[in-house]
VMD Tcl script that draws the C-alpha trace (Angstrom):
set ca {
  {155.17 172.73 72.08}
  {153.03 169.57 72.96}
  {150.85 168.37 70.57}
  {147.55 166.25 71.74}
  {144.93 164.38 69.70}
  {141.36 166.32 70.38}
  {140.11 162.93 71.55}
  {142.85 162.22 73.74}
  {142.54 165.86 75.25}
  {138.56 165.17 75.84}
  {139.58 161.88 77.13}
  {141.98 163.17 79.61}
  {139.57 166.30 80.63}
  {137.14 163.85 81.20}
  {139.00 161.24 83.20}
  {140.02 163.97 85.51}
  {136.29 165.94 85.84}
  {135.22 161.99 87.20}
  {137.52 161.53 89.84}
  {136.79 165.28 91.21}
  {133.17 163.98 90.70}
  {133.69 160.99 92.93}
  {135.72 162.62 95.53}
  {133.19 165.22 96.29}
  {130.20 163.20 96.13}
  {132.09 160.95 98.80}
  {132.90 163.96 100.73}
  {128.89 164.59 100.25}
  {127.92 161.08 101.42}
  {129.32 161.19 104.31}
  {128.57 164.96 105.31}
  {124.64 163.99 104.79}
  {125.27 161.23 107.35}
  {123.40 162.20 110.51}
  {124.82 162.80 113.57}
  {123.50 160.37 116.39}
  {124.37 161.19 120.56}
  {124.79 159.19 122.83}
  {121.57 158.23 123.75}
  {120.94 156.92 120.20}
  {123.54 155.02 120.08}
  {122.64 153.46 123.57}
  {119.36 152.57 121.26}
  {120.75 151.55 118.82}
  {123.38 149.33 120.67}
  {120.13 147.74 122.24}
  {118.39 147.06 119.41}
  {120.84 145.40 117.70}
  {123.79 144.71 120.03}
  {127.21 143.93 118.55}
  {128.77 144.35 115.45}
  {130.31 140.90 115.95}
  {126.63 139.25 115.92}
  {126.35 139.85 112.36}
  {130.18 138.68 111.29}
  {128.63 135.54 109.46}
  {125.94 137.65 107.93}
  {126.68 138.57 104.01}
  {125.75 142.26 103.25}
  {124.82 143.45 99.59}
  {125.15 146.87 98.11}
  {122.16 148.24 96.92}
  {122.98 149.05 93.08}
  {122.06 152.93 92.23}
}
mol new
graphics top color blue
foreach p $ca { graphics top sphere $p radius 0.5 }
foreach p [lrange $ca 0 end-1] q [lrange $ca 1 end] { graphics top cylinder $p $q radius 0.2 }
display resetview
């Protein structure tokens, strides 16, 4: 028989109930992403032309 220090136990329950967190709120993310057709990106494409225009610019993540 294994023994296991409560805290550890909570620690390791805890560690794991997190990564299933993050993994399905990923999975979320990107299932909430709106499809666009082809026309829209056409628009879009227009509007803002090439990914390669922006290669110098530096892009910050908005903190939640």
């Amino acid at each position: 028989m294994i023994k296991i220090q409560d805290k550890k136990l909570y620690e390791l329950i805890k560690k794991a109930v997190e990564e299933v967190l993050k993994e399905n709120l990923a999975k979320l993310k990107i299932a909430l992403i709106p499809y666009a057709d082809d026309k829209e990106i056409e628009e879009i494409t227009q509007i803002f032309r090439s990914p390669n225009k922006y290669k110098k610019q530096i892009f910050q993540r908005k903190k939640l």
